[in-house]
C-alpha positions, 0 to 999 in steps of 0.5 A, a space after each residue: 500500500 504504502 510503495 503505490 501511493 502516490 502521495 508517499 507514506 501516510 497513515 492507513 485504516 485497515 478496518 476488514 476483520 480479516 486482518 485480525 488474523 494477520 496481526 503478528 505479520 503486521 507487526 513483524 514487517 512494521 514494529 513501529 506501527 501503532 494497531 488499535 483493535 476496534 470493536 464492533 457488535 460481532 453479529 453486525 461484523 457477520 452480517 456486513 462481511 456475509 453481505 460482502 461475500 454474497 455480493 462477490 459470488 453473486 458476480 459469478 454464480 446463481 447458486 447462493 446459499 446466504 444463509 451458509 455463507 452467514 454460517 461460515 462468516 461466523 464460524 471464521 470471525 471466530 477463529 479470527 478473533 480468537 487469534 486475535 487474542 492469543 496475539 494480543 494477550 503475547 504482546 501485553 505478556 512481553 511488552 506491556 509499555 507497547 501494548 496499551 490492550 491486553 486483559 484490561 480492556 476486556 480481551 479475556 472476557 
């Protein structure tokens, strides 16, 4: 993102959930960023990312089961968050001054 854009290095939003499960990577290629987890209603997440999804395979197919993909999402922002957490609550472990999350704000709840 950075390398393309043409008006050189600025801040991003990277507000997908998907890159919840990419935090580690993130952070390896760019120690000094700051990452602030949002939180969001979790059936609002499924829904919007289950539309998204929908909307995508309806470009190519007519054979659309919503109610699977809704199944699916949610079985995947699961798994997502779940390494979220586990990533998370590393960093805290090992750098707390780093990491203004962890276990205070509700991680392990």
């Amino acid at each position: 993102l950075q390398q393309d854009d043409p008006h050189g290095p600025r801040r991003w939003v990277l507000k997908t959930p998907y890159f919840l499960a990419m935090l580690d990577g993130i952070r390896s290629v760019y120690p000094n960023a700051k990452i602030i987890h949002m939180h969001r209603d979790p059936l609002q997440s499924v829904l919007s990312t289950s539309s998204v999804v929908t909307k995508t395979l309806g470009v190519v197919t007519d054979d659309i089961d919503p109610r699977r993909i809704g199944a699916h999402q949610a079985l995947v922002h699961e798994e997502i968050l779940r390494r979220a957490i586990k990533v998370r609550r590393k960093w805290h472990k090992k750098d707390k001054d780093r990491d203004e999350g962890g276990e205070e704000d509700g991680l392990g709840r």
